[in-house]
C-alpha positions as CSV (number, residue, x, y, z in Angstrom):
1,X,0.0,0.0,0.0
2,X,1.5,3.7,-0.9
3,X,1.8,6.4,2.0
4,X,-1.3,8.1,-0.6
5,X,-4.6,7.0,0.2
6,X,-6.0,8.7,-3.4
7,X,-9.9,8.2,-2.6
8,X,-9.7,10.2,0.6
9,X,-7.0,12.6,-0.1
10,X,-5.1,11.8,3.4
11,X,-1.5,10.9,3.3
12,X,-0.4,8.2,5.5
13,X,2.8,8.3,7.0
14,X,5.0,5.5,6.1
15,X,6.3,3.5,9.4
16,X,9.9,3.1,8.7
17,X,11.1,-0.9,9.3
18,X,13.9,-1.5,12.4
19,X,16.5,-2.8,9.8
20,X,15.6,0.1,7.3
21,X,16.0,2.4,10.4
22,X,19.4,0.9,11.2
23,X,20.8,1.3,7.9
24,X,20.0,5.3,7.8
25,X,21.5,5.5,11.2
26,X,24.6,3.8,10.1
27,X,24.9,6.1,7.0
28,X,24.0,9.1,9.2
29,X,28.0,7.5,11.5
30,X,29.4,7.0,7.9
31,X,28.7,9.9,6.3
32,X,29.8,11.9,9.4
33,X,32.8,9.8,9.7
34,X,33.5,10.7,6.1
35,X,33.0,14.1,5.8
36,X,35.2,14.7,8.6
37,X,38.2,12.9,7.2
38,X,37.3,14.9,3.7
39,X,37.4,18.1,5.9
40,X,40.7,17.1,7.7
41,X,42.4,16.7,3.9
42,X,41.2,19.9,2.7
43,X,42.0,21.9,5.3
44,X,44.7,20.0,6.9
45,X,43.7,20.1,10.5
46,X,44.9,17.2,12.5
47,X,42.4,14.9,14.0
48,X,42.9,13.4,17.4
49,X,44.0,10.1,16.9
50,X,43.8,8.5,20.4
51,X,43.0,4.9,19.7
52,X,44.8,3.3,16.6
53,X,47.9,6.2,16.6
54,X,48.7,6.4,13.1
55,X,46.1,8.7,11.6
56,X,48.2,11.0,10.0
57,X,50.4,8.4,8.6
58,X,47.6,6.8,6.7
59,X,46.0,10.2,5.7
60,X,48.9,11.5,4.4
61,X,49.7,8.4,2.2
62,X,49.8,8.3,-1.2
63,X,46.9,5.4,-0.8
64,X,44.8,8.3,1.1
65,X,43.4,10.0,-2.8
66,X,42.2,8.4,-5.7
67,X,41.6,9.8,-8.9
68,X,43.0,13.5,-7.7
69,X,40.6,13.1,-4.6
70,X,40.6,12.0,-1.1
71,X,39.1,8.7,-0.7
72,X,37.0,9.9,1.6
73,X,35.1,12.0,-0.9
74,X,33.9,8.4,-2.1
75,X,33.2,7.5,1.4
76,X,30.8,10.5,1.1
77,X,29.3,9.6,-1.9
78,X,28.8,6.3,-0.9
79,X,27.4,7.8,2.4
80,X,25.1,9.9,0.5
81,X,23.6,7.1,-1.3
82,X,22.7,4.6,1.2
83,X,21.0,7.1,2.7
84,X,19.0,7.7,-0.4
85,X,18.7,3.6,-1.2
86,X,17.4,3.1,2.6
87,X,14.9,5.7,1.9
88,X,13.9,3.5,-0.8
89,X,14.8,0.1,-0.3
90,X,10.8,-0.4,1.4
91,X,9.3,-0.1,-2.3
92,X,10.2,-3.8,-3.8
93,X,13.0,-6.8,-3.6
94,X,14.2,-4.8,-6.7
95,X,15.5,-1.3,-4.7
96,X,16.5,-3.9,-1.7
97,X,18.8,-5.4,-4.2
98,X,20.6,-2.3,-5.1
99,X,21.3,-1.2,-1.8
100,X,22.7,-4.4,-1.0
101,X,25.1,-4.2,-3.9
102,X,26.1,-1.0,-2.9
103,X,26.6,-2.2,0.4
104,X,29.5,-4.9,-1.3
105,X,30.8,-2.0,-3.0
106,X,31.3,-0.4,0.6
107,X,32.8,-3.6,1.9
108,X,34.8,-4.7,-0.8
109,X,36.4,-1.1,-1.1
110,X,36.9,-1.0,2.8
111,X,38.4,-4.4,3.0
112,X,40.4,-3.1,-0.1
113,X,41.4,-0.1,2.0
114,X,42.1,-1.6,5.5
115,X,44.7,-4.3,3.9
116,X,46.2,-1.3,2.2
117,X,46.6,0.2,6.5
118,X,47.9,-3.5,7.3
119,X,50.1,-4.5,4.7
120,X,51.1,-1.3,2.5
121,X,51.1,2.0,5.3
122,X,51.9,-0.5,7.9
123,X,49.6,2.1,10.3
124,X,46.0,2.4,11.4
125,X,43.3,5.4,11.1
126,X,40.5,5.3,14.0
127,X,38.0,7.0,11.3
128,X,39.0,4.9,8.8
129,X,38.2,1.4,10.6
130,X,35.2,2.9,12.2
131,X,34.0,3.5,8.3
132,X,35.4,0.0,7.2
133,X,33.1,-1.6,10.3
134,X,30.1,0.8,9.3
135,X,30.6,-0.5,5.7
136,X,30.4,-4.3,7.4
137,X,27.7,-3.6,9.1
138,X,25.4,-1.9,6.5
139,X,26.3,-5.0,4.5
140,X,25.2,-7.2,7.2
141,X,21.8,-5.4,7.4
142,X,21.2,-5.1,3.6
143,X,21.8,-8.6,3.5
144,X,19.0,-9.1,6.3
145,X,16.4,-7.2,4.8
146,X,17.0,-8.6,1.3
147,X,16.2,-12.3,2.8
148,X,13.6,-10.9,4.8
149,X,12.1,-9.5,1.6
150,X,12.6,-12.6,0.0
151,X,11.0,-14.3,2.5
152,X,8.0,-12.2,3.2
153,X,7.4,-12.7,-0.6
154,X,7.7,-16.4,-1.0
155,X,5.4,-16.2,2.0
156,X,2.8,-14.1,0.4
157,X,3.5,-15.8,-3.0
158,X,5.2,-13.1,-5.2
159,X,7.7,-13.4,-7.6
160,X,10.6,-12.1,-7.5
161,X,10.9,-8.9,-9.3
């Protein structure tokens, strides 16, 4: 049923799911996560770096821009989107489907990214594994409302669309 009931005129609000919910609040932590570490390239400002102690090593890498832009500009993006695919992802298995495939672009490029910290820089960034976990975790819950669409459909008989 749409949020429009069109033979009464009302509009309904639309009661937003717990794993839909936790996806926007995890791009809400990654998008501030990543416009932060955007800020801290442009402007240079040095972020505290109490936990992993190698911040500035890794942001200062030559693994820390891609394509003449910080990586975290991406992280943004990515951010960004989620957001906009959880908004979504309630409509049909179809939207579900592409937020989940952006989510294994966002894991896939994190795990990318933290081996680069382990094996390459040979340092850690705080912000940068608390994004690389975010990442995870969107995955995780992508993953869970996908097979709970999936579900809910074979359940109600519907073909997958």
């Amino acid at each position: 049923m749409s949020s429009h009931d069109i033979t009464s005129g009302s509009v309904k609000p639309r009661r937003i799911k717990p794993l839909e919910a936790i996806v926007t609040a995890l791009g809400v932590l990654g998008l501030f996560d990543a416009v932060l570490l955007t800020v801290q390239h442009y402007t240079d400002i040095n972020l505290p770096c109490t936990i992993a102690h190698g911040c500035q090593t890794v942001l200062t890498s030559r693994y820390a821009t891609f394509l003449g832009l910080p990586t975290a500009a991406f992280g943004v993006l990515y951010y960004l989107v989620v957001l906009i695919m959880a908004f979504y992802a309630h409509e049909n298995e179809a939207d579900i489907r592409w937020l989940w495939l952006l989510s294994v672009i966002g894991l896939v490029s994190s795990a990318v990214l933290t081996s680069l910290e382990a094996f390459k820089i040979h340092a850690w960034c705080q912000y940068c594994l608390g994004s690389a976990v975010i990442s995870a975790l969107i995955f995780i819950v992508a993953t869970m409302m996908l097979l709970t669409k999936r579900k809910r459909g074979k359940r109600n008989g519907e073909s997958r669309s």
